[in-house]
N, C-alpha and C positions, 0 to 999 in steps of 0.2 A: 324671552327674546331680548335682544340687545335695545337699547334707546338707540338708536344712530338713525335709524328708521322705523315707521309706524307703519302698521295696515286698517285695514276697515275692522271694526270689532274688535281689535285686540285689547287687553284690560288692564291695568294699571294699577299701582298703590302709591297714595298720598299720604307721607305722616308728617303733621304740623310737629315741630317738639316745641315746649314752654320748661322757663326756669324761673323757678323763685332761689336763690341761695343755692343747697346743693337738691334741692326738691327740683326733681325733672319728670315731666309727664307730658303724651304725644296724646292728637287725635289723628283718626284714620278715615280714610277716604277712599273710594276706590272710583274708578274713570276709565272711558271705553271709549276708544276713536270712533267718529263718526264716517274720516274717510282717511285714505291714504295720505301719510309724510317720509315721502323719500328720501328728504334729507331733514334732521332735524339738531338745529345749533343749539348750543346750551342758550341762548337768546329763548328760543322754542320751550325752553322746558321753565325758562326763571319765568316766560309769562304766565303757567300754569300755575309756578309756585306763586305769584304775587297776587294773582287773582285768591289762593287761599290766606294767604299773609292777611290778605285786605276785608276779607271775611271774620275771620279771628280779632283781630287788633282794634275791630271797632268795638266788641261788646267786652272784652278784657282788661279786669281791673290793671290800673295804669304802670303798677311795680311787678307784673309779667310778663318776662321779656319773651317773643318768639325769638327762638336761637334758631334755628334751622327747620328748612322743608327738602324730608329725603321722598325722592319722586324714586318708585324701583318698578321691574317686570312683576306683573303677577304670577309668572313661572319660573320657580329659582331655577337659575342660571349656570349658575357656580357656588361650588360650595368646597371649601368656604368663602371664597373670594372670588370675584369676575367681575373688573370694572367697569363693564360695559352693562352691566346690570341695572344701574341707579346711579342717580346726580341728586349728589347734597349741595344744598344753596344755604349757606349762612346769613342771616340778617341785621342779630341782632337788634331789633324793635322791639319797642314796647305794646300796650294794651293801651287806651283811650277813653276808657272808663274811670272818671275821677270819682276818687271816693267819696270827698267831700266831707270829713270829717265822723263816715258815718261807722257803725260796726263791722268789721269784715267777716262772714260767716266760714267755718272752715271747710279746709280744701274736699273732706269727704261729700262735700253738700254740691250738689251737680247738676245744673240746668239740660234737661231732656231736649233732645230734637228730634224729630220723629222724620224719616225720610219714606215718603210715600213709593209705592208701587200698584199696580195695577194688579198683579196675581201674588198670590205668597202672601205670605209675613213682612211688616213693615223695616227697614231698619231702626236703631237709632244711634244716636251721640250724644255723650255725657258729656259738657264742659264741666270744667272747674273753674276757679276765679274771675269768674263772671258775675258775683251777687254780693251787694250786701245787706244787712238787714232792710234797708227803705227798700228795696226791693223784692221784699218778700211780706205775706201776710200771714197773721198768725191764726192758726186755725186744728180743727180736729178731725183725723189723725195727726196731722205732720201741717206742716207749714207750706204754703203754695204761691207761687209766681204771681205779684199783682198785676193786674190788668195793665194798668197805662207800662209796667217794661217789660210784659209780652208780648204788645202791640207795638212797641218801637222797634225789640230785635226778630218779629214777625216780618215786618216791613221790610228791614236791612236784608235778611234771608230773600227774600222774593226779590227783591230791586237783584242783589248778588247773583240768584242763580239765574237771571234772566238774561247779566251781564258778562256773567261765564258762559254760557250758550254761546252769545253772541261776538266772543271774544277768542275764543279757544276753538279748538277741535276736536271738542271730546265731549259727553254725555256722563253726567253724575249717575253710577251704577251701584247695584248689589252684585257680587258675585261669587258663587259656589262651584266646587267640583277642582278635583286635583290629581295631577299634578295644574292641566289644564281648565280653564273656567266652564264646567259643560251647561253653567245655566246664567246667566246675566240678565238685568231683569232692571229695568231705566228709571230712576229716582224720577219723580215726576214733578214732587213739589217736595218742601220743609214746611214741617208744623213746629210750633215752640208750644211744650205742654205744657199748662198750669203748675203743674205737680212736678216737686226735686226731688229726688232720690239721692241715698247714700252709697258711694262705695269708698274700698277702702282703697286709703292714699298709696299703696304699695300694688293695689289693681294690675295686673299684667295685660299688657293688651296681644293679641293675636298676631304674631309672626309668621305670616306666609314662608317668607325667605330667608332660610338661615343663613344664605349666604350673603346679605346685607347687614353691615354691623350699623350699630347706633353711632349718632355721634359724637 
């Protein structure tokens, strides 16, 4: 469906995109109106994006620029092209996490967020350039999230998604089934796991709509 207008339940996709140099990597998010917007201004949609912007930029080392958040349909549109499909919002900001002279661990090394649900399978989100060694403990098997900066960006998550409820018009979602979403299923809360996980920097993330390019 077009963004020009919203209905009740219809679902949405959020991609943050981040640059280092020519190193570019997105997270993804998807969101389900709550009620009807029958008219909706690009005003409407940059508050969506900045309520993510404002999420990201706090726990991201400070030389990660968010470059853009492309808001699209969860049901491609057009393909290849229909510009009433999605709105890219450019920012160019940075991350707020000073390094403070410490290690920077590399970008395969990925802070887990664990997005709750009530039935099914949990989601999650892998950031990247969010850690550097002082924030992480060393241990066996692998190295894990210390307490006191799991509890900081545990906190930033809860204040955020309490603050995006209450700001927007939409419900942080899971959602499956295509071309149409036949099961959506309401993020209830964010956990920050102890535990990093590796992938690799060229990781392809899942593209609903092809007929939404990068930007």
């Amino acid at each position: 469906m077009p963004l020009q207008s919203v209905t009740t339940g219809e679902v949405f996709t959020v991609r943050v995109y981040k640059l280092f140099n020519q190193f570019r990597y997105a997270n993804t998010y998807e969101i389900v109106a709550k009620t009807d917007a029958n008219s909706t201004s690009e005003a409407y949609w940059k508050n969506v994006a900045d309520r993510f912007v404002h999420l990201e930029k706090n726990f991201h080392l400070s030389f990660i620029q968010i470059d853009r958040v492309v808001i699209s349909s969860y049901v491609p549109d057009g393909t290849p092209y229909n510009p009433t499909s999605f709105i890219s919002i450019p920012y160019n900001t940075y991350g707020e996490l000073n390094i403070s002279g410490s290690d920077i661990v590399p970008a395969n090394l990925c802070l887990v967020v664990r997005k709750n649900v009530v039935f099914g399978r949990d989601g999650r989100n892998f950031y990247r350039g969010v850690m550097t060694e002082t924030q992480l403990v060393g241990g066996f098997p692998e190295a894990t999230v210390s307490d006191a900066y799991r509890n900081v960006i545990q906190q930033h998550f809860n204040d955020w998604h309490t603050i995006f409820l209450n700001s927007t018009n939409f419900n942080i979602c899971l959602a499956s089934g295509k071309p149409n979403p036949t099961n959506v299923r309401i993020v209830t809360n964010f956990v920050v796991e102890r535990r990093v996980t590796s992938k690799k920097v060229n990781n392809r993330y899942f593209k609903r709509n092809p007929g939404v390019p990068e930007p």
